[in-house]
N, C-alpha and C positions, 0 to 999 in steps of 0.2 A: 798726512797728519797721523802720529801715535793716537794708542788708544789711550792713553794717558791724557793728551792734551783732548779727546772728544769727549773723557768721561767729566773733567774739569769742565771743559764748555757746558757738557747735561747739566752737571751739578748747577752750575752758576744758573745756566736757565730755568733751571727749575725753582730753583731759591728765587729767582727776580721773579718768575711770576705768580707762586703761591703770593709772597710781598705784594705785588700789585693787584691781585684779586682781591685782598682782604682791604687794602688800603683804597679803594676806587669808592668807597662810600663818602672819602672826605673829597671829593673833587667837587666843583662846583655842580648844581642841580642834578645831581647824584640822589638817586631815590634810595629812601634809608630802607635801610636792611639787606639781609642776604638774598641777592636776585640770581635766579638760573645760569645767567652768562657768567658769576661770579665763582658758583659753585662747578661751572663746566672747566672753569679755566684753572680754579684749583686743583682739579683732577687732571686735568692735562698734566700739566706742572709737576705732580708728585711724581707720577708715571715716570716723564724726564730725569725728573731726581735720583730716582729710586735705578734706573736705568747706568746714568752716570756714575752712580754711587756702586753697582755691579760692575760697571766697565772698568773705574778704579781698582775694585778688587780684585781683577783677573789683570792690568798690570802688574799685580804685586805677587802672583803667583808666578813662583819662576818657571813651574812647568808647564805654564799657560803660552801656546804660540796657534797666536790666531789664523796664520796660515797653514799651518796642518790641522788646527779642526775645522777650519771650511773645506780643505782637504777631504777629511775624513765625512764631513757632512754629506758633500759632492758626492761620495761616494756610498756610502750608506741609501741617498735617494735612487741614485743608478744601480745599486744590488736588490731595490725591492722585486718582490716575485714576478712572476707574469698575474696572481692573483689580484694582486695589490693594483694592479695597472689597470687592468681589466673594471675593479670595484672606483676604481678614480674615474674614469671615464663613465660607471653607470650614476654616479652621483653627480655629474655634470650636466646630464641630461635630466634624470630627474629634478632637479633646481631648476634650470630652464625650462624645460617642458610641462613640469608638473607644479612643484609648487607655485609659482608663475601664472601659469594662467586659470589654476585652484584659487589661488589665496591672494596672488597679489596683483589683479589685472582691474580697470578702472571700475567695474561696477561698483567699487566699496565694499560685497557680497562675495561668499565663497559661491562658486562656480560648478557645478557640480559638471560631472562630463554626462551629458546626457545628448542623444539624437547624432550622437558621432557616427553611429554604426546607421546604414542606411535600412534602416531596420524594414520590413514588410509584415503585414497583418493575414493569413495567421505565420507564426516564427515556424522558422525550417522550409524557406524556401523552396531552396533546392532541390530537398529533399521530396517536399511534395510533387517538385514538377520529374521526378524519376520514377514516383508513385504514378502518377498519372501520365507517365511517357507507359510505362509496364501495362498499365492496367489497359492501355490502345492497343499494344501489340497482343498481349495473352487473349485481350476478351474481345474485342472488335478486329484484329491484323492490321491495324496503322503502325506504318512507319515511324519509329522515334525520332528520325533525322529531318523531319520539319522544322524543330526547335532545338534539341540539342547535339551535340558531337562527342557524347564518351561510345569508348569502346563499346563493342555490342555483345562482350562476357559481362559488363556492366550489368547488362539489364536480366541477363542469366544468373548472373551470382547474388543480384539482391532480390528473385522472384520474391523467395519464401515473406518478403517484408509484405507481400499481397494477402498473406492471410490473416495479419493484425489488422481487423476492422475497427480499432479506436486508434483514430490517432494521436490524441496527445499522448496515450501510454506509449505509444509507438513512437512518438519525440523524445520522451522522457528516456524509455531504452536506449535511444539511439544515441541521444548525449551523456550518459552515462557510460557508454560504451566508448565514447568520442573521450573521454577526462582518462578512463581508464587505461587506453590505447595511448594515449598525451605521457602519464605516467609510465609505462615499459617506454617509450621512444625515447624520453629524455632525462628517466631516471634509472633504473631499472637497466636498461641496454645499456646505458655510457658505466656504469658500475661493474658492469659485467668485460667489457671493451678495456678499458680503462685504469681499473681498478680501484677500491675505495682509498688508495692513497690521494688520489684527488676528491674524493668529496665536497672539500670547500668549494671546491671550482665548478663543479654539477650542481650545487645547490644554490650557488652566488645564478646559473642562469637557467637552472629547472623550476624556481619559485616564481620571478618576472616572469618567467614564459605563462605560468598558469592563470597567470590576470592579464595578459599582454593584450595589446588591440586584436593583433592577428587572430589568436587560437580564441578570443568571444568572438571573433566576426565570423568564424570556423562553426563556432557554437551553433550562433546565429540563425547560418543559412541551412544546416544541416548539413555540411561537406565532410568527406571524407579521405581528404588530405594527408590525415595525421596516419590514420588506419593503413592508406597507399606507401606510405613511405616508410610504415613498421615492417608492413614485408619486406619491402626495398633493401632498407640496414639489416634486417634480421637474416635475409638470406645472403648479405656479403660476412656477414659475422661469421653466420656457420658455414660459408665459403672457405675462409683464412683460418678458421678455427678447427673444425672439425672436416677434416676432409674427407673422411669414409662419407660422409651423409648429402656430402652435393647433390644428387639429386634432390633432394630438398630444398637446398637453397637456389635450386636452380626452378623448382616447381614454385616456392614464394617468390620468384625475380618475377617469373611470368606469370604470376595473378596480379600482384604490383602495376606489370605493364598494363595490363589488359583492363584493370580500374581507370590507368589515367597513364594518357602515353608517355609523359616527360619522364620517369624512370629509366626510361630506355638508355637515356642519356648515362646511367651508371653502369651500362657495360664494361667498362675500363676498368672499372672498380671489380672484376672477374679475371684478376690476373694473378696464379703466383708465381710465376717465373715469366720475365720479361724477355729473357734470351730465347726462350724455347715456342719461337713465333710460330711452329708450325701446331702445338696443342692449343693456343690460344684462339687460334684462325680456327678450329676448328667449334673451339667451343662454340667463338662466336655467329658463325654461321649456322651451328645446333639453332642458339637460344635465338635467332633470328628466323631460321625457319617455321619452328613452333609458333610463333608470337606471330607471323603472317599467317598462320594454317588459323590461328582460333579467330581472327579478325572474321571469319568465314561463319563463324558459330549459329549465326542467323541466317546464315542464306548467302547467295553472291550477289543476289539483290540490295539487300539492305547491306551487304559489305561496299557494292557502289555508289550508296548513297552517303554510306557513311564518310568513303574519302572525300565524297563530294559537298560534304559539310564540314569535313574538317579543313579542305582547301577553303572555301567560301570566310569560316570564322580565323582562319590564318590570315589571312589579305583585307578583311575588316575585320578588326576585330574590337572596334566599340570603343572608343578613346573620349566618352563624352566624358568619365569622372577621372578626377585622379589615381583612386583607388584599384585603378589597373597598369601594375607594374612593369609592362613588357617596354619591349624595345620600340616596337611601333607604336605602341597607345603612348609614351614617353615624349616619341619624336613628337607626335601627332598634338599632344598638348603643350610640347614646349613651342611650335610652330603656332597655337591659336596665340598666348600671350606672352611666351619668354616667361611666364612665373611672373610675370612683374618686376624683372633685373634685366631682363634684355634691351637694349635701348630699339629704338625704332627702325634705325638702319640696318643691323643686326638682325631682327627679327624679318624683317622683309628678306633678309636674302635665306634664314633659315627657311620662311617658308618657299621661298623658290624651289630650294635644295632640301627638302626635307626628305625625299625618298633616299637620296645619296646619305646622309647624315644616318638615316635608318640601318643602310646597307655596312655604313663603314663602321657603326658601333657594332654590328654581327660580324664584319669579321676582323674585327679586333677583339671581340669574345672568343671566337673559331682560334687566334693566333696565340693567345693565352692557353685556352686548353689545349691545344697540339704542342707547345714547350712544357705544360704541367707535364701533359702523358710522356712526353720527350724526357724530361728529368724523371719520372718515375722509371722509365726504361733504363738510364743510367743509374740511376740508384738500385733498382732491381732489389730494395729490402723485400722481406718477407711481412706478412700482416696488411692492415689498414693503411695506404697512406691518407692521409686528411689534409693533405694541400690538393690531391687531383679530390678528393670527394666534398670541399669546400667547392672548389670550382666546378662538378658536377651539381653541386646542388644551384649554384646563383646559374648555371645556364639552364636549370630545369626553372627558374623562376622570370626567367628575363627575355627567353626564346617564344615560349607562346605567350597565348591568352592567360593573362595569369592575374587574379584580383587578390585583394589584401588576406584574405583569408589561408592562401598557399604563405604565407609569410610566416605562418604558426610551427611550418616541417623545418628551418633553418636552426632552430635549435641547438638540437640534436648534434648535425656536425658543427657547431661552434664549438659545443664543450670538448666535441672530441679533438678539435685542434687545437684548441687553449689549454687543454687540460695535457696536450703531448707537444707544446711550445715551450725552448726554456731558451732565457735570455743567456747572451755568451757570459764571460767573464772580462774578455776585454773591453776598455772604455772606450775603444774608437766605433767598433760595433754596440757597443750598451744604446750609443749616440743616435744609431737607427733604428735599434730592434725597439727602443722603447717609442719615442714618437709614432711607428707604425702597428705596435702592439696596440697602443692608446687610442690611435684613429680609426682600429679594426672595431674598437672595444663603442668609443663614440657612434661610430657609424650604426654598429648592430644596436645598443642604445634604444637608437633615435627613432628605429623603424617598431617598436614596443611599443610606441604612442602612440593613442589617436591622430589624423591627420592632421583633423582638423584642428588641431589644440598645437600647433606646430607655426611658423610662419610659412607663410602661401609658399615659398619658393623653393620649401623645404616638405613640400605636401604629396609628393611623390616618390615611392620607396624605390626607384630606380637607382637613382645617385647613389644613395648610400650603400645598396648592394653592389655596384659597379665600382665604388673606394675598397671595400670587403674586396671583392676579387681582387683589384689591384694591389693592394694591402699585402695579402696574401702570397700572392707571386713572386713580390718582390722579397717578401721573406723567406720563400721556398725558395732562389736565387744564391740571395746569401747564404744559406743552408750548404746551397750546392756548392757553394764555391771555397766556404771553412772546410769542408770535409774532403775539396778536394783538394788543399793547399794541405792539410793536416797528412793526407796520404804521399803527397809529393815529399812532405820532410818526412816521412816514416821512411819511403824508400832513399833519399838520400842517407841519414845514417845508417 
């Protein structure tokens, strides 16, 4: 059908039914006067018209060809940014998750989020129980590893917190300290990394981060997550950056570690030249020796008890709430009820097989990052790459004990691969790189919200960090393989 014959159909429809809206007062037991359905359906009607009557007039332009501006539309939507993609997907989840079960969920009442965070009485959990692990070992000689499993420079590096005898000043410090450290990680650093040609893109996910679930439940318990993983990035920065000063960033890797062990996992991230396997090897057995000598920092005593805590919280490690992200607390809760999607049959045989299920999602995380570090070695660029350090970061989140409050450090490396992600030009690729840009963009989203303001089956930050990696890979794939078809025609001519 021309547009000429749809825009005559509008017209005509719309003329019959403004006519029939106005004229339905003469029908039989027709209630007199202008009624709502009359006044909906006149408005319908014009809309129609007005539409028809546009369609019309773009018949009658000769240089109107509606196949080239859907053309040109089509393609206008597949040239938007990676910014533009990223803010579509944070708006979809906000709709859904916020305004949603804010303003539009059956109580008739706005909703406020409250009692999401499993909050404890007094705030700063965690905090206090590393106050009072210290204050065992300094003033009585108890063992910390009764109760918990950090490193034992932990308990070295935060004495000096034993001589602030108030503690809520000493809360108030500590989170203030905690917002400041949030700011260099995710603002401050990726500007520096980066550069302020992306700002939009740092500021589109350094504002959401500062309200997000993760970095209040950070708040919350008192962790220091954010502070771990500022050394972390700050010492591969001035790694790739400043190379006179490596010991530096080699002295920030290993206080990093030694606060909280999953860092360790960004060794790889200490590469710059991938050929030259034999400086690399040595580095890494450097930063490896050191990081086993300080485990010692208490004694060989408490260094044995300490791995005998850390195995103990490896092998349980507490799967009662959703709010812990690992691979085993994952399994462990998809195995009590499927989320509520699983059917019966289904679920019975996951829990059969729930250790096998446990083992194969680790090492199909293991088979991801050995092809990340594999295409880093083939690519052998210089600087950051941000495909192996997105995948360092979800196996620092996903391999241990890990609760919602570690969810506040993924920031940081989103903006730095979104903000060094650009969509091809071609439309056969625009076709993937956007749907998987948009689902990386969803995914991270999704884990910004409270859990519980989510639906059940989506109450676990596992999933969506495990599409991120997948996400990811498969874009770091394509990467690899434009550039290496782009070099195949360079040497053919």
């Amino acid at each position: 059908m021309s547009i000429k014959r749809i825009g005559q159909f509008c017209v005509a429809l719309g003329i019959a039914g403004i006519t029939l809206s106005v004229l339905v007062d003469n029908l039989p037991q027709a209630k007199a006067g202008i009624q709502a359905a009359q006044i909906l359906g006149i408005e319908v009607s014009a809309v129609i018209l007005v539409l028809g009557i546009g369609l019309l007039r773009l018949e009658t332009d000769d240089n109107f060809d509606i196949r080239k501006y859907t053309r040109r539309l089509i393609e206008r939507v597949l040239s938007l940014p990676v910014l533009d993609w990223v803010l579509i997907g944070f708006l979809i989840v906000y709709v859904l998750f916020f305004i949603f079960p804010l303003f539009l969920n059956d109580t008739l009442r706005i909703k406020y989020f409250t009692t999401y965070l499993p909050d404890r009485y007094p705030i700063g959990n965690d905090l206090i129980a590393v106050l009072d692990l210290m204050k065992g070992w300094f003033f009585d000689g108890k063992s910390p590893y009764e109760v918990q499993f950090y490193p034992p420079f932990t308990y070295v590096f935060f004495a000096p917190l034993l001589l602030v005898g108030d503690y809520p000043s000493l809360f108030s410090a500590f989170t203030l300290a905690s917002v400041f450290f949030y700011i260099l990680l995710t603002l401050v650093l990726p500007l520096k990394i980066v550069g302020r040609e992306n700002l939009p893109m740092i500021l589109l996910l350094f504002l959401p981060g500062l309200v997000s679930y993760g970095f209040q439940f950070e708040l919350e318990r008192g962790q220091y997550n954010v502070l771990t993983f500022l050394l972390c990035l700050l010492a591969i920065y001035i790694f790739h950056t400043y190379p006179r000063h490596r010991i530096l960033a080699y002295l920030l890797f290993t206080v990093s570690i030694q606060l909280k062990l999953y860092p360790a996992i960004f060794i790889v991230m200490f590469v710059d030249d991938w050929r030259n396997w034999k400086a690399v090897l040595q580095r890494f057995i450097g930063l490896g020796v050191v990081n086993f000598l300080l485990l010692f920092i208490m004694g060989r005593k408490i260094f044995s008890e300490f791995i005998r805590s850390v195995t103990s919280q490896i092998s349980s490690p507490g799967w009662g709430w959703n709010g812990n992200h690992s691979i085993k607390a994952f399994v462990g809760n998809l195995a009590k009820d499927g989320f509520g999607v699983v059917s019966p049959r289904a679920l019975a045989v996951i829990q059969e097989n729930s250790d096998l299920l446990g083992t194969l999602l680790l090492v199909l995380f293991l088979i991801i990052y050995l092809s990340t570090i594999l295409l880093a070695y083939l690519k052998n660029k210089p600087g950051i790459d941000t495909y192996l350090l997105v995948t360092c970061m979800i196996g620092a989140l996903i391999i241990p004990i890990s609760n919602d409050y570690t969810l506040s450090m993924l920031t940081a490396p989103m903006i730095l691969f979104l903000s060094n992600l650009n969509i091809p030009q071609s439309v056969r690729h625009k076709i993937v790189y956007i749907p998987l840009t948009l689902g990386i963009s969803l995914a991270y989203s999704s884990i910004l919200i409270p859990f519980k303001f989510k639906p059940y089956f989506l109450n676990n930050a596992f999933p969506p960090l495990f599409l991120i990696l997948i996400f990811v890979t498969l874009l770091n794939l394509m990467e690899h393989n434009r550039r290496t078809i782009k070099a195949s025609i360079k040497e053919t001519a």
